[in-house]
C-alpha positions in Angstrom: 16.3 -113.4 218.8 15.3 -109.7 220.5 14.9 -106.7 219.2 16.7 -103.9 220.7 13.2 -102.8 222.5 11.7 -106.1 223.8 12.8 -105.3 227.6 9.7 -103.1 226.7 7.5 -106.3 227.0 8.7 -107.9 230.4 10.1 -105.1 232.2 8.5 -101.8 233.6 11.8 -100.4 234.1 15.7 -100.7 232.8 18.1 -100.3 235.8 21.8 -99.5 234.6 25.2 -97.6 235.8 24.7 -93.9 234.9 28.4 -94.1 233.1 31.2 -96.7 233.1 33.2 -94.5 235.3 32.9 -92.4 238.0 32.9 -89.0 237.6 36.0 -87.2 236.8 38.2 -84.8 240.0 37.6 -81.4 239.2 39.8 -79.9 236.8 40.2 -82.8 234.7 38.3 -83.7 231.6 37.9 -87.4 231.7 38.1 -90.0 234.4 41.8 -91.3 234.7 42.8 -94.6 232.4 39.4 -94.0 230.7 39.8 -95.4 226.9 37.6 -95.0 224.0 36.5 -98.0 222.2 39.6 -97.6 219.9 41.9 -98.0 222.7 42.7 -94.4 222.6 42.5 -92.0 226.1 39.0 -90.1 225.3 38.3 -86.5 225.4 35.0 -87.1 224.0 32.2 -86.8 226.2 29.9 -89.5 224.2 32.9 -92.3 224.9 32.5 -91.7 228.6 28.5 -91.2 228.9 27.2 -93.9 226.0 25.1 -95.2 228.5 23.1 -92.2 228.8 22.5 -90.5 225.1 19.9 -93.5 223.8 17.5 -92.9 225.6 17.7 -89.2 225.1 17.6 -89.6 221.4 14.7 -92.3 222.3 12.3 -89.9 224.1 12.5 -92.6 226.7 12.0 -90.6 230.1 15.2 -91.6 232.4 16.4 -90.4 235.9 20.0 -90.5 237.3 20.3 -91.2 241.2 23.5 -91.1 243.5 23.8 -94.6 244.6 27.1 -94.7 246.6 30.8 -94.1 246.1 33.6 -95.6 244.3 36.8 -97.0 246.1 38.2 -94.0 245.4 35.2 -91.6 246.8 34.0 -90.3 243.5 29.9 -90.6 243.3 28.4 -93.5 241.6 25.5 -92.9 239.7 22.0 -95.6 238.9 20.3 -94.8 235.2 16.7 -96.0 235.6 14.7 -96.0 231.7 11.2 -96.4 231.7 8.9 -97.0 228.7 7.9 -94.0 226.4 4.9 -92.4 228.7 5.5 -93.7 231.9 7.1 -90.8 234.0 4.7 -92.3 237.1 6.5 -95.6 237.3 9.8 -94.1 236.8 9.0 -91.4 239.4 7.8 -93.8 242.1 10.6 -96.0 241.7 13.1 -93.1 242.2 10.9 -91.7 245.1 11.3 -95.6 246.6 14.8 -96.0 246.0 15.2 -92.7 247.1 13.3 -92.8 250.4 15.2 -96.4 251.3 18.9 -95.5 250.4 21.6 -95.1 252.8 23.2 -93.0 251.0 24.2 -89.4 251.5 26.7 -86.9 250.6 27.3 -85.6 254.0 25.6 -82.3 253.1 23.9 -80.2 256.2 21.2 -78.1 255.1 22.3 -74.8 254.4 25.4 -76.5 253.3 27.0 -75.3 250.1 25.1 -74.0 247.2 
């Protein structure tokens, strides 16, 4: 059987979705048909972003990267988790993936912002 931090062992990094949804339209609190584990719609921010608060509570050093969009043209975002420590693999690998995506927003610079 493994324990909870064996991908420790054979893995330099964890790759997983950011969130199970894409980000909510602006205005609304939650992504549409959205439920919490008990079925309910969720207002609760930890239902919609459980992939994400481990790690912070683990002191595991994580980055978040725009890796496409949805059907629906909402962002999707790519959690990568590396090992207590070891910001310069997690670093490089978001540089990599980074400097070989496609993807893009559409911003200009001196766009908005």
């Amino acid at each position: 059987m493994r324990t909870p931090g064996s991908w420790k062992r054979n893995f330099d990094l964890l790759a997983m979705p950011a969130t199970p949804v894409t980000v909510p339209p602006v205005g609304m609190d939650v992504s549409a048909g959205h439920t919490s584990k008990k079925g309910h719609t969720s207002r609760n921010p930890v239902d919609w972003s459980y992939y994400t608060y481990p790690f912070n509570l683990s002191g595991h050093p994580c980055v978040f990267l725009p890796i496409g969009l949805a059907s629906k043209g909402m962002p999707v975002g790519l959690q990568l988790v590396a090992r207590r420590g070891d910001e310069r693999t997690l670093l490089a690998a978001a540089a990599a993936i980074t400097r070989t995506s496609r993807f893009d927003f559409g911003l200009q610079p001196g766009g908005p912002g």
